[in-house]
C-alpha positions as CSV (number, residue, x, y, z in Angstrom):
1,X,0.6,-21.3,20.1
2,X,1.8,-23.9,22.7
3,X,-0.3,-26.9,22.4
4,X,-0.2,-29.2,25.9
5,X,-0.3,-32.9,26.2
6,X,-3.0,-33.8,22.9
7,X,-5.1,-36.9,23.2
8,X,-3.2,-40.3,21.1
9,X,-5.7,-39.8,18.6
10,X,-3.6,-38.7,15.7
11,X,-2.4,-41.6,14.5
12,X,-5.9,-43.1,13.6
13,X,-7.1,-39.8,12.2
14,X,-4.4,-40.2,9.7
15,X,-5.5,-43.9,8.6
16,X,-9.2,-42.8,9.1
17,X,-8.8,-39.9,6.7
18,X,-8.2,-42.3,4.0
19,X,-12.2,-43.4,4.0
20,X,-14.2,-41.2,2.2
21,X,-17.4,-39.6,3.5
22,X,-19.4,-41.4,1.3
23,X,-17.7,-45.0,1.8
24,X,-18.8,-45.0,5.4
25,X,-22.1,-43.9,4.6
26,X,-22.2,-46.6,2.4
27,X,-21.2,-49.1,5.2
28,X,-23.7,-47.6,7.6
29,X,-26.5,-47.9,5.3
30,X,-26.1,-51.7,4.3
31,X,-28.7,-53.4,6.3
32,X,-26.4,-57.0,6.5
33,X,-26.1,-58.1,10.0
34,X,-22.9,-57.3,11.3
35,X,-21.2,-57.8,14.1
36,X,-19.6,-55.1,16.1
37,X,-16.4,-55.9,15.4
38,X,-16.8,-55.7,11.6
39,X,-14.5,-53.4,9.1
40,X,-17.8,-51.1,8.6
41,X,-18.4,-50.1,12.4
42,X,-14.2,-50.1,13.2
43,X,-14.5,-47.2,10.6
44,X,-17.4,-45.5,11.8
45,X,-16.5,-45.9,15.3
46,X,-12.5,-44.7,14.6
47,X,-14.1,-41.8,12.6
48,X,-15.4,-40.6,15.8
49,X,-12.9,-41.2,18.2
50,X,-11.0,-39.4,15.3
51,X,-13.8,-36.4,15.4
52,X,-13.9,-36.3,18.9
53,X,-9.9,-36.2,18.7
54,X,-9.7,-33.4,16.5
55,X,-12.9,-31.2,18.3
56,X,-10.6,-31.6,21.5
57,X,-7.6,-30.7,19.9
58,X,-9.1,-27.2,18.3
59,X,-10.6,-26.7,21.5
60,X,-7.5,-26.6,23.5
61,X,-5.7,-25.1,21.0
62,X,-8.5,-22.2,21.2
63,X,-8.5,-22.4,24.6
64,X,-4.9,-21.3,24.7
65,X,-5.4,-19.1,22.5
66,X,-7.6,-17.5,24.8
67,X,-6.0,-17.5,28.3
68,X,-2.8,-15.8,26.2
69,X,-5.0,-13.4,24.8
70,X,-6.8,-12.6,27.9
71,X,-3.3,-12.3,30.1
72,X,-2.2,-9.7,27.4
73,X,-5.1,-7.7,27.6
74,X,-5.1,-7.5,31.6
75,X,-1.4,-6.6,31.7
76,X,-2.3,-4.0,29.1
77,X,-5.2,-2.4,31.5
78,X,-3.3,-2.5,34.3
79,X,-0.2,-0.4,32.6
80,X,-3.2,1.9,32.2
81,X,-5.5,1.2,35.3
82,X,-2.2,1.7,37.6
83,X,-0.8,4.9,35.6
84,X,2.1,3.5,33.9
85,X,1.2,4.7,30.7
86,X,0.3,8.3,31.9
87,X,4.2,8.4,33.6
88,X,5.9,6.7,30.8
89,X,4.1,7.2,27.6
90,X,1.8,10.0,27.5
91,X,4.8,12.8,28.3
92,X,5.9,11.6,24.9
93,X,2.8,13.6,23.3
94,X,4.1,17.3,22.9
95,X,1.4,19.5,24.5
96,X,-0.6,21.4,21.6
97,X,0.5,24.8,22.0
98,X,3.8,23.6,22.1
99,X,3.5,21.6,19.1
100,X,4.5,22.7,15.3
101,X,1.4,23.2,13.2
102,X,1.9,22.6,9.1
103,X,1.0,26.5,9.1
104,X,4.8,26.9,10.6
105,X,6.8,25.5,8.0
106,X,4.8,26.6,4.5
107,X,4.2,30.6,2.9
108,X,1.7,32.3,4.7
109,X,-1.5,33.3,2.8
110,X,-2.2,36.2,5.4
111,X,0.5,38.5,3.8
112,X,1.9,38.7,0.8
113,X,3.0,34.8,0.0
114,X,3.6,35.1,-3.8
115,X,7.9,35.5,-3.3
116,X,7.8,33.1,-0.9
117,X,6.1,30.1,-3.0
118,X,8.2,30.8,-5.9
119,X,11.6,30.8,-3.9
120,X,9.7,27.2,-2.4
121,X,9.0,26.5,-5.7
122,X,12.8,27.8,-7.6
123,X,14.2,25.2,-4.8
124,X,12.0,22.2,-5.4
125,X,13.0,22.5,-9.0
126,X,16.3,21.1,-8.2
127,X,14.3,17.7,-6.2
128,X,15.2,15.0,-8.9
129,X,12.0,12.4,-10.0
130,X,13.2,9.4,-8.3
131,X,13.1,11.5,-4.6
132,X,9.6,13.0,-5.6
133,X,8.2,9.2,-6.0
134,X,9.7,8.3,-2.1
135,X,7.9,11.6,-1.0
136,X,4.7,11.6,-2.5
137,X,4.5,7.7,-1.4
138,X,5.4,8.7,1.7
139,X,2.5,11.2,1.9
140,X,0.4,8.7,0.9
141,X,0.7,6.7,3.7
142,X,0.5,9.7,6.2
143,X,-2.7,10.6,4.5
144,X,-4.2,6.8,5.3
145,X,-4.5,7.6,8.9
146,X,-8.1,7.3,9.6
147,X,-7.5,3.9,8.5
148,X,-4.7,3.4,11.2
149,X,-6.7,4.8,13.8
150,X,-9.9,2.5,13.3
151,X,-7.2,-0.9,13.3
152,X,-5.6,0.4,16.7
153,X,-9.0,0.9,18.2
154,X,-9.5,-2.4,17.7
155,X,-7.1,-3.8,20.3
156,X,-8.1,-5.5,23.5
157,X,-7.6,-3.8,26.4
158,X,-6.9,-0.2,25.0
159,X,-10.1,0.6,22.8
160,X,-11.6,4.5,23.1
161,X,-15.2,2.4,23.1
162,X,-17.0,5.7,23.1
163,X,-14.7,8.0,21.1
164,X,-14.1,10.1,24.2
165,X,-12.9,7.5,26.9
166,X,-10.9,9.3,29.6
167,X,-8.4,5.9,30.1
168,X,-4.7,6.7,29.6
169,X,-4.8,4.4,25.9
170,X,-7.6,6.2,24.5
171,X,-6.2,9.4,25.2
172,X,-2.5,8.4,23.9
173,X,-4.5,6.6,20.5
174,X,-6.3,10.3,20.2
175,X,-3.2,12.4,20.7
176,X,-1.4,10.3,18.5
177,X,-3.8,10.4,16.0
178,X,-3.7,14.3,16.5
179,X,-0.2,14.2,15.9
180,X,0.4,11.8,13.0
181,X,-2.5,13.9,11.0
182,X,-0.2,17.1,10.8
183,X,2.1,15.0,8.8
184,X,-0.1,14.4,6.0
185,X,-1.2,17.8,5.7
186,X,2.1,19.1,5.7
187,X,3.6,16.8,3.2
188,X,0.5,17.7,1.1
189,X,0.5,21.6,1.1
190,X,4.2,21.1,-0.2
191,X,3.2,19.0,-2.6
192,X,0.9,21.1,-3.8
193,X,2.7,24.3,-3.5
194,X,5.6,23.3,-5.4
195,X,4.3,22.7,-8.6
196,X,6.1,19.5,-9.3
197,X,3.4,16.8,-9.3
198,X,0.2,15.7,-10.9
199,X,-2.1,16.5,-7.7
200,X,-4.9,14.9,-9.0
201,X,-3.2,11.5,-9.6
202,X,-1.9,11.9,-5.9
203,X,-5.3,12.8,-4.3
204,X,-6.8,9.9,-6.5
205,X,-4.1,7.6,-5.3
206,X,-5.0,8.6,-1.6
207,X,-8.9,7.6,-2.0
208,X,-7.8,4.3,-3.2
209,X,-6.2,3.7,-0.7
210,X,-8.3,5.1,2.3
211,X,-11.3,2.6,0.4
212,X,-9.4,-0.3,0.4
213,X,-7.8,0.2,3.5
214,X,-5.2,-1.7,5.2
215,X,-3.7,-5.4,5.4
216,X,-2.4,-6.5,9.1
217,X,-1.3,-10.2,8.9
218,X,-1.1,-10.5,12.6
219,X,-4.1,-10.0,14.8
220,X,-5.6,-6.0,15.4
221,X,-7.5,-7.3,18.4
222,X,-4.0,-8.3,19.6
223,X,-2.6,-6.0,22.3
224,X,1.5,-7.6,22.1
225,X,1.0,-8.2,18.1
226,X,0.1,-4.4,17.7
227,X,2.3,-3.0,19.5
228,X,4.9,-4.8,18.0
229,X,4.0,-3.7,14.6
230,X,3.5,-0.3,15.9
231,X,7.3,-0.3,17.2
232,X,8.7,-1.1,13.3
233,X,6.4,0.8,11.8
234,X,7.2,4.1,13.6
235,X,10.9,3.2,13.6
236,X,10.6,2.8,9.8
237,X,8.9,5.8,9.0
238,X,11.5,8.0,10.8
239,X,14.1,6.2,8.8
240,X,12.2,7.0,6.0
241,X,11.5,10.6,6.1
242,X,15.2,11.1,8.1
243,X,16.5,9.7,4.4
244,X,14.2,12.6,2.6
245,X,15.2,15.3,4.3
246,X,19.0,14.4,4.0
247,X,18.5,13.5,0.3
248,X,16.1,17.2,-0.1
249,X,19.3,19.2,1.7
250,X,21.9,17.6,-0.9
251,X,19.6,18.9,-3.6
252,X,19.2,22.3,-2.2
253,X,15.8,22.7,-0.5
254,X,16.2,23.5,2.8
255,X,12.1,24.0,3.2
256,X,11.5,20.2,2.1
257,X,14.7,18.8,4.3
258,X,12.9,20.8,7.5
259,X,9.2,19.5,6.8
260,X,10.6,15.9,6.6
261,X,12.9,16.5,9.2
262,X,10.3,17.5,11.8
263,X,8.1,14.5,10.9
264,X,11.2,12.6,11.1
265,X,11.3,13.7,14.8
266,X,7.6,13.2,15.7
267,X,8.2,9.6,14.4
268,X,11.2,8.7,16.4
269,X,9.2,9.8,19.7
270,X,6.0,7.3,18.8
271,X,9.0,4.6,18.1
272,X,10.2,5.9,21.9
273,X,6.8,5.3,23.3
274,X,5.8,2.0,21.4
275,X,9.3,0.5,22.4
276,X,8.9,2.0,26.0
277,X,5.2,-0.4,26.1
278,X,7.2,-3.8,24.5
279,X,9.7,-3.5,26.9
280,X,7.3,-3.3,30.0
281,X,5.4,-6.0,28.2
282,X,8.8,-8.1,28.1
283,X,9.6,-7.5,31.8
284,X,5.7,-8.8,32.5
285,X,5.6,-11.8,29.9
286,X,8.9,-12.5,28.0
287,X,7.2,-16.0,26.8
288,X,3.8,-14.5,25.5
289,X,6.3,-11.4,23.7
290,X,9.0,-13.0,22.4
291,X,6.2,-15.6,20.6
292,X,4.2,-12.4,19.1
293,X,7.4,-11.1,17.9
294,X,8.5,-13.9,16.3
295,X,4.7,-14.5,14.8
296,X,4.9,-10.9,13.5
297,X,8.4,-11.7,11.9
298,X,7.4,-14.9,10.5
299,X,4.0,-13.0,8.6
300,X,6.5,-9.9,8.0
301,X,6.2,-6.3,8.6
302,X,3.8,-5.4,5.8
303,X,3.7,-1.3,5.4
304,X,0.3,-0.2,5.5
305,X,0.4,1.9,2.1
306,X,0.6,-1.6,0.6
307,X,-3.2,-1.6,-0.9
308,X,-2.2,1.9,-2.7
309,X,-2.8,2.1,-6.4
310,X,-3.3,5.0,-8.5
311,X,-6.1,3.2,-10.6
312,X,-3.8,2.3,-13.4
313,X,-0.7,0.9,-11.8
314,X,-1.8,-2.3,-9.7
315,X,1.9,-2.9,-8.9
316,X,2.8,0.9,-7.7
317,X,3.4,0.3,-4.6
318,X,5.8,-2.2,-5.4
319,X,7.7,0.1,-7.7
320,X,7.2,3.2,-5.2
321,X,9.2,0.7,-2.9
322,X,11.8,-0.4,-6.0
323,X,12.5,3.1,-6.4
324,X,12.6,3.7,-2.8
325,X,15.1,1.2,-2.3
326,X,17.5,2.3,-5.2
327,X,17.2,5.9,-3.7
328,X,18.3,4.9,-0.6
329,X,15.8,6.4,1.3
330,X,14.4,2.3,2.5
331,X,15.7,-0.3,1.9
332,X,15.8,-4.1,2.9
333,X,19.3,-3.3,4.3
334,X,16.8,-1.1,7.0
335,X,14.4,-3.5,7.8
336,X,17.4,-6.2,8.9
337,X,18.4,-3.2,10.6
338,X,15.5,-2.5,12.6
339,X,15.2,-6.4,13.5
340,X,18.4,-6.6,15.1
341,X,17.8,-3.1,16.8
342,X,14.5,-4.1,18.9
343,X,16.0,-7.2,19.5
344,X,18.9,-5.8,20.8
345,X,16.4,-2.9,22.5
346,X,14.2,-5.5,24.1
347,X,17.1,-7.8,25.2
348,X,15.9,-10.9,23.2
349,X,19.0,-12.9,23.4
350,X,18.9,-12.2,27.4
351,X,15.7,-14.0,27.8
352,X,16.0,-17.0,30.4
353,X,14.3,-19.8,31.9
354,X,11.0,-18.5,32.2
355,X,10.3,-19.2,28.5
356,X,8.4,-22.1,27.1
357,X,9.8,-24.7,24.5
358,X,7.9,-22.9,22.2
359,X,9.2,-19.2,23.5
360,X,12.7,-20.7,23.3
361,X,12.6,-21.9,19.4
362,X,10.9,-18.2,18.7
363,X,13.9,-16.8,20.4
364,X,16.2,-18.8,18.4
365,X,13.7,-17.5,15.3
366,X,13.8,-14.2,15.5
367,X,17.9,-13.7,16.9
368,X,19.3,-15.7,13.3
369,X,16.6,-13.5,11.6
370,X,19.1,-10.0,10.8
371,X,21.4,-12.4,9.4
372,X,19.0,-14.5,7.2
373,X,17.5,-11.3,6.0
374,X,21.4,-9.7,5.3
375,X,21.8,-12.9,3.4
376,X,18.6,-12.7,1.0
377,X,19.1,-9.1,0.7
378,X,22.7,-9.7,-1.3
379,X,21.6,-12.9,-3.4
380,X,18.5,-10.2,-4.6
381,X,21.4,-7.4,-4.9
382,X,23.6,-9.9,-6.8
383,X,20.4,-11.0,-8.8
384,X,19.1,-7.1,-9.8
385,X,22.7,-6.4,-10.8
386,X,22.7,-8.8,-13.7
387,X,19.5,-7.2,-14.7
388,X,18.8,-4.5,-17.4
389,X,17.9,-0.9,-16.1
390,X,14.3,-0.7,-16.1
391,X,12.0,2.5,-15.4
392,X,8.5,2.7,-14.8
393,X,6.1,5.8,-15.9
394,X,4.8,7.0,-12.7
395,X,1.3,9.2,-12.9
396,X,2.9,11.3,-9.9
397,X,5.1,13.3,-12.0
398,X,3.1,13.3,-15.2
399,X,3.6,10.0,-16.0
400,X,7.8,10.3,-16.5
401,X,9.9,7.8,-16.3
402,X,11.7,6.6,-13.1
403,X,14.1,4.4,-11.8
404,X,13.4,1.0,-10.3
405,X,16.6,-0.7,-11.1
């Protein structure tokens, strides 16, 4: 955060750090006459210009902190207060009768469902291992939603304080909510129906992960921060499950490339709606936005399925990812990707003289980023290459072998 004009204390905070604690308490307690000019009270009394100098300092910086904070969360209750988000965002929701229900897409139980799970069944034999791990992982991290839902309620300026709030964000947090859970009882039911996974192992995979929640480097209470991450995450879920159900057609199940196409769509219409907000943001305060997307860049786009573990592999998510990436269905190709599309989408480069010094060098920051990222992503291509083939057992499919390079 932008720092203005700091007291000219810093220089004898530097030389005063360099006398310990105890050595001035040992010059404060010797009972010599002194006078006030002597090394022991010079110490004591530069240690407390250098206290004061530092307690100023944090309190400024706070204080920034604070104002930028505070404008964030008034812009974000007036898109609500003056019905922004019920004209631009909420129309994004489907209305529910309209909506597709899991129900839709599986065998039906109320008639006679035992030749249509084994023609779901005959078709998911032909899903190879390495496509199972991306979708199983990827139900995973559906299934984490009520952990998703507590973070977002925790954002200034767009909580649901009672569970029931009639404000335009608690209703879109709710109806998302509504709509995000279908995906992770869809994904499931398939996953169980098809016979092709240790079920168990997946269910104890998903209460691992709801207990140990969810790790968000920048802040929840954050209105620009979230929505920022909310914007990549969406955008990289639809990338995501777009890549299943491509990958689930080539192999011949048409059932498992509609589920994941569907959620593919609902996905790319929260991307729509989170990207519709940071650009109204940008238009309102291209400074404070452009330095919470370069913050969320610098601490990176963490997925929130990180934490998951199936109580023996403390490294699954990485290799769920490994194999992910060697599948093709994400890969660090995508992320550089998705950086140079919301910069593009939010006009980053475009950004004028209204920016701080500190806005500018973020803006700099985050328009080299694609390219840095390209870069890093063939030096660790060139570097896997001249590595052995290596699989991992993965309890998912009964502990076979899979591919992570």
């Amino acid at each position: 955060m932008a720092v203005t004009s700091l007291p000219p204390f810093s220089v004898k905070l530097c030389f005063c750090s360099k006398t310990t604690t105890g050595t001035m308490l040992l010059l404060m307690n010797k009972k010599s006459k002194r006078s006030s000019s002597s090394p022991a009270n010079l110490i004591l009394r530069c240690s407390s210009r250098a206290r004061a100098a530092t307690a100023t300092a944090t309190a400024i910086v706070r204080d920034d902190d604070d104002d930028e904070q505070q404008h964030a969360v008034e812009l974000i209750r007036r898109l609500s207060e003056e019905g922004w988000v019920d004209e631009h965002v909420l129309p994004l929701l489907t209305p529910v009768e309209e909506a597709w229900q899991p129900a839709d897409l599986l065998p039906s139980f109320a008639a006679s469902a035992v030749e249509q799970v084994a023609e779901l069944q005959a078709r998911a034999a032909g899903v190879p291992d390495d496509l199972l791990v991306c979708l199983v992982g990827n139900m995973i991290t559906e299934e984490g939603l009520p952990t998703y839902m507590s973070m977002f309620n925790r954002v200034d300026g767009g909580r649901d304080a009672t569970g029931c709030d009639g404000h335009a964000w608690a209703r879109w947090l709710r109806g998302w909510t509504a709509e995000e859970n279908r995906h992770g009882d869809l994904l499931n039911r398939y996953l169980y129906l098809c016979g092709r996974v240790d079920m168990r192992r997946v269910e104890t995979t998903v209460h691992h992960l709801l207990r140990r929640g969810m790790r968000m480097a920048a802040p929840p209470s954050s209105p620009y921060h979230s929505l920022i991450y909310s914007a990549f995450q969406e955008r990289a879920t639809f990338v995501s499950h777009a890549r299943t159900a491509r990958r689930a057609a080539l192999h011949g199940d048409a059932c498992l490339a509609k589920i994941c196409g569907v959620i593919a769509a609902d996905e790319k219409r929260h991307e729509a709606a989170y990207t519709r907000v940071g650009t109204r943001c940008f238009q309102a305060d291209p400074d404070g936005m452009v330095r919470a997307l370069a913050e969320v860049m610098r601490a990176k786009v963490s997925m929130p399925g990180e934490l998951m573990t199936d109580g023996r592999d403390d490294r699954l998510f990485d290799h769920f990812s490994a194999v992910a990436q060697r599948a093709g269905v994400y890969t660090a190709k995508d992320y550089s990707d998705m950086v140079e599309h919301f910069v593009r989408r939010w006009g980053v480069a475009e950004l004028g003289g209204d920016l701080s010094g500190e806005g500018r060098r973020a803006q700099d920051y985050v328009c080299g980023l694609p390219r840095k990222i390209r870069r890093m992503e063939e030096l660790a291509h060139d570097r896997a290459a001249q590595k052995e083939p290596q699989s991992v057992s993965f309890s998912w499919v009964f502990d076979r072998p899979v591919r992570v390079r």
